[in-house]
C-alpha positions as CSV (number, residue, x, y, z in Angstrom):
1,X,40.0,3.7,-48.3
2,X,37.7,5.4,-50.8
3,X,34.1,6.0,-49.4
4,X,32.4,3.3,-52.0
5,X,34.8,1.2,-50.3
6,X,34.0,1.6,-46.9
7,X,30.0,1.3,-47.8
8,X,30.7,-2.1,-48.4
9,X,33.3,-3.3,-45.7
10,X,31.8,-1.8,-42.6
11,X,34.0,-1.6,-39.5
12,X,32.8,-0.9,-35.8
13,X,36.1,0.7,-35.4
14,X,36.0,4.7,-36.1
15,X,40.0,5.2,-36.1
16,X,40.3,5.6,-39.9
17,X,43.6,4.7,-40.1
18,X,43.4,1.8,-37.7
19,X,41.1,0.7,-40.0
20,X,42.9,1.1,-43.1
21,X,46.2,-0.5,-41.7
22,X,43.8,-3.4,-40.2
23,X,42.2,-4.2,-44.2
24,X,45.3,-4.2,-45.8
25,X,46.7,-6.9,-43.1
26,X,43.5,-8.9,-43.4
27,X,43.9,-8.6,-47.4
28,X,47.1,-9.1,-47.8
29,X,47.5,-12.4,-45.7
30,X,43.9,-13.8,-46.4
31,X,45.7,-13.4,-50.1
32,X,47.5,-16.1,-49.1
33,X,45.0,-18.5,-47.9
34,X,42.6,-18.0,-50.2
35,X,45.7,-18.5,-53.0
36,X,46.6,-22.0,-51.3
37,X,42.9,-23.1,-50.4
38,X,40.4,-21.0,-52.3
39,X,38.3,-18.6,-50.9
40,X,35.2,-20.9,-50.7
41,X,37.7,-23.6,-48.8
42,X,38.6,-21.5,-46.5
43,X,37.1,-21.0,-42.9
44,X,37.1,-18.2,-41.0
45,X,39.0,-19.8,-38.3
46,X,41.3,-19.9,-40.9
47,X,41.1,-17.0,-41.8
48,X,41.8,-15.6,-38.3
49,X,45.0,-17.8,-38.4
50,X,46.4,-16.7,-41.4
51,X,45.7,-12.8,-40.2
52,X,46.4,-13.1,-36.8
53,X,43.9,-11.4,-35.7
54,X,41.6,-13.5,-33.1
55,X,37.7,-13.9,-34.9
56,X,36.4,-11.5,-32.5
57,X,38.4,-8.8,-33.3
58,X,38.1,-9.7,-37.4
59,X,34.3,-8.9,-36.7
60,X,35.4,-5.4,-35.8
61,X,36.6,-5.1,-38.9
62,X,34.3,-6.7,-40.6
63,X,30.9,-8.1,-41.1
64,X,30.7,-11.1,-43.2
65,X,33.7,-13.3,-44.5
66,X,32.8,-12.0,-48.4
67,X,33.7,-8.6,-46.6
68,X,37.9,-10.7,-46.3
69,X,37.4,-11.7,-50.2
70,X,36.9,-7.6,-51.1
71,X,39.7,-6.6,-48.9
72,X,41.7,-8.6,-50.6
73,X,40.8,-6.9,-54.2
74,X,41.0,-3.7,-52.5
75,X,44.5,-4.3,-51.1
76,X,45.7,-5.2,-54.3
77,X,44.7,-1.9,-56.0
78,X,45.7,0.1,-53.1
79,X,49.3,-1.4,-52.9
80,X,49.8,-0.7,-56.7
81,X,48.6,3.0,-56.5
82,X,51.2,3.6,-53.5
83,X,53.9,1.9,-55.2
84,X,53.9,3.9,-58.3
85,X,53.3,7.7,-56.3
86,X,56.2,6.1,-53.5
87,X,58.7,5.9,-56.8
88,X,57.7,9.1,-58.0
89,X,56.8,7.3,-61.3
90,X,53.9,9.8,-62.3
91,X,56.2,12.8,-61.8
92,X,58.5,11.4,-64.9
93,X,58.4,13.9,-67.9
94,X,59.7,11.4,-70.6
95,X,56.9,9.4,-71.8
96,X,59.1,6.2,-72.7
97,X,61.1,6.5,-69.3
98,X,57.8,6.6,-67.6
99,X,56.6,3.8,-69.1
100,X,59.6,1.9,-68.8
101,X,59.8,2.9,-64.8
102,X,55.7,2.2,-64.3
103,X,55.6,-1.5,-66.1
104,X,59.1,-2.1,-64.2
105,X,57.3,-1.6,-60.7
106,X,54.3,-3.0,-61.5
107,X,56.4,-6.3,-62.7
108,X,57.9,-6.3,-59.0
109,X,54.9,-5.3,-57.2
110,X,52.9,-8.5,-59.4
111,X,56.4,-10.5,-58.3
112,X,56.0,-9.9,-54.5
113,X,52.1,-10.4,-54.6
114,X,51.7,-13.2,-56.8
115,X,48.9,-14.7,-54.7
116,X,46.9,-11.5,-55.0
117,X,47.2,-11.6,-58.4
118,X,46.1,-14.6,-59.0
119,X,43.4,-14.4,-57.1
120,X,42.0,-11.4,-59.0
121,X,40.9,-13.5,-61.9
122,X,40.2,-16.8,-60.0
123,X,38.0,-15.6,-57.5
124,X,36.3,-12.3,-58.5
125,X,33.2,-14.8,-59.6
126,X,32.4,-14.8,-55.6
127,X,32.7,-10.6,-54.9
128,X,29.2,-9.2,-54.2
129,X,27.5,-7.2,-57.1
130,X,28.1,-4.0,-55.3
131,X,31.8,-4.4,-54.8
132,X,32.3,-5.8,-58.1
133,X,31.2,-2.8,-59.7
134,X,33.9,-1.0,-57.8
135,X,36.4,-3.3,-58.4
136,X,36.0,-3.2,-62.5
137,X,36.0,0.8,-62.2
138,X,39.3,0.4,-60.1
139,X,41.1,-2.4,-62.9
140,X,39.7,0.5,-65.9
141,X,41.2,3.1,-63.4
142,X,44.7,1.1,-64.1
143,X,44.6,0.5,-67.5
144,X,43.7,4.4,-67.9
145,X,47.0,5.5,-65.4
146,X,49.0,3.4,-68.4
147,X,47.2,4.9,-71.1
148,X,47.3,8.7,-69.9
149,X,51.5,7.4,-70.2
150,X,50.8,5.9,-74.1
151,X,48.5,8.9,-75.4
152,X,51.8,11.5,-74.1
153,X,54.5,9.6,-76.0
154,X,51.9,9.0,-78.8
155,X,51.3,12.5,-79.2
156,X,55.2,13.2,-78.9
157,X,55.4,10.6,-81.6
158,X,57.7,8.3,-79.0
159,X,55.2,5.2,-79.1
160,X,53.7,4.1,-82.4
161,X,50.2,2.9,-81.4
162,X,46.7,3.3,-83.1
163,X,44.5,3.2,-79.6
164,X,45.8,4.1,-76.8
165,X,43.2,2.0,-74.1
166,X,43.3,-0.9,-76.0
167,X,47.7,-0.9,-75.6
168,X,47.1,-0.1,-72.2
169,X,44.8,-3.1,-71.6
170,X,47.4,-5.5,-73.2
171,X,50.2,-4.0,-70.9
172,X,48.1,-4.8,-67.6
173,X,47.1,-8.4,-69.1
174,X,51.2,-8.5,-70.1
175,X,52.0,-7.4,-66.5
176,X,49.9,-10.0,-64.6
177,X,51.8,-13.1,-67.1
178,X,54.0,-14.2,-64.4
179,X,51.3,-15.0,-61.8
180,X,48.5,-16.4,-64.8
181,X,51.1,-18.4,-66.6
182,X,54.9,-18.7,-65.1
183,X,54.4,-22.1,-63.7
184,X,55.8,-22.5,-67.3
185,X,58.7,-20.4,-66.7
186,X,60.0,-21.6,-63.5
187,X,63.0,-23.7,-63.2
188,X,64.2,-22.1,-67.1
189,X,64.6,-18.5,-66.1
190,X,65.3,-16.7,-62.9
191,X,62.9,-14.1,-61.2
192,X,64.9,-11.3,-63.0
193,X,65.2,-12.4,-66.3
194,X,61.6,-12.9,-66.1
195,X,60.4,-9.5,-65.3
196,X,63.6,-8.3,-68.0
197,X,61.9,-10.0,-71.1
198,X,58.2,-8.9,-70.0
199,X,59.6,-5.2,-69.5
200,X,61.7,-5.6,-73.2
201,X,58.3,-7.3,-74.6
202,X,56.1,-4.6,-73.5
203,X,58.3,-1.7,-74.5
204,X,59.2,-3.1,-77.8
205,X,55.4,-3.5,-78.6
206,X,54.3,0.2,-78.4
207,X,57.2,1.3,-80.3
């Protein structure tokens, strides 16, 4: 966890990785709650429940249940960074490949964390102040990994774009469609066919 973060989300545990692999459980199945019952809704009993980690032990990890709502954001940005360095996505010399490759995983990675997603734009009204500033420099921090990828095939003449961060930012927005609006999708396309026509969309738009 970057240092800002751990300013913020204190933890009387000093095993760093204990730590790490304890806010990424607690913000990946709080995700879940929060996603069914919102983050104001939900208790922290509840939130020990959905976590399985007793209360007393989420206070070692802890100190406040706002501190569950930033692990959350945190988990989500974490989990995308990883996925893209696991796949060897930034190691790709061919801009339009590793564009193709990046929005692909991202499109799974939104899939499989729907919840997260979601909760991103519903409940970011609630982070502190402090943590919200490090959560905006983390979503620019994305849009930037995708337009380092637009500005190489730009300059290769492989994507036909006029700015760069602005494509980027309509890729991320693209990215997130099934988790903001596939309710409307559901039932009239499968899971696949989904994340094909937002990968063919996105590709065909910078192009």
């Amino acid at each position: 966890m970057a240092e800002e973060d751990r300013k913020t989300v204190r933890s009387q545990v000093k095993d760093p990785d204990l730590i790490r692999k304890r806010h990424l459980q607690i913000g990946i199945k709080a995700s879940k709650l929060f996603a069914k019952k919102g983050y104001a809704g939900s208790s922290m009993r509840e939130i020990s429940k959905a976590t399985g980690i007793t209360i007393g032990n989420l206070y070692d990890y802890i100190t406040k249940k706002e501190d569950v709502l930033c692990l959350v954001f945190d988990a989500f940005y974490s989990t995308w960074t990883e996925n893209l360095k696991k796949h060897g996505v930034f190691d790709i010399e061919d801009p339009a490949e590793q564009l193709r490759a990046a929005v692909r995983k991202m499109l799974e990675l939104v899939h499989n964390y729907q919840d997260m997603a979601l909760l991103m734009y519903r409940e970011s009204k609630h982070l502190p102040k402090d943590f919200l500033k490090i959560t905006l420099q983390k979503e620019t921090e994305f849009i930037e990994c995708f337009e380092k990828i637009l500005k190489k095939g730009k300059e290769q003449k492989v994507f036909n774009i006029s700015d760069p961060f602005f494509a980027a930012s309509m890729i991320v927005y693209q990215i997130s469609f099934e988790s903001l609006r596939g309710w409307s999708l559901k039932g009239r396309y499968t899971d696949e066919e989904i994340m094909t026509y937002l990968e063919e969309i996105i590709m065909k738009s910078v192009t």
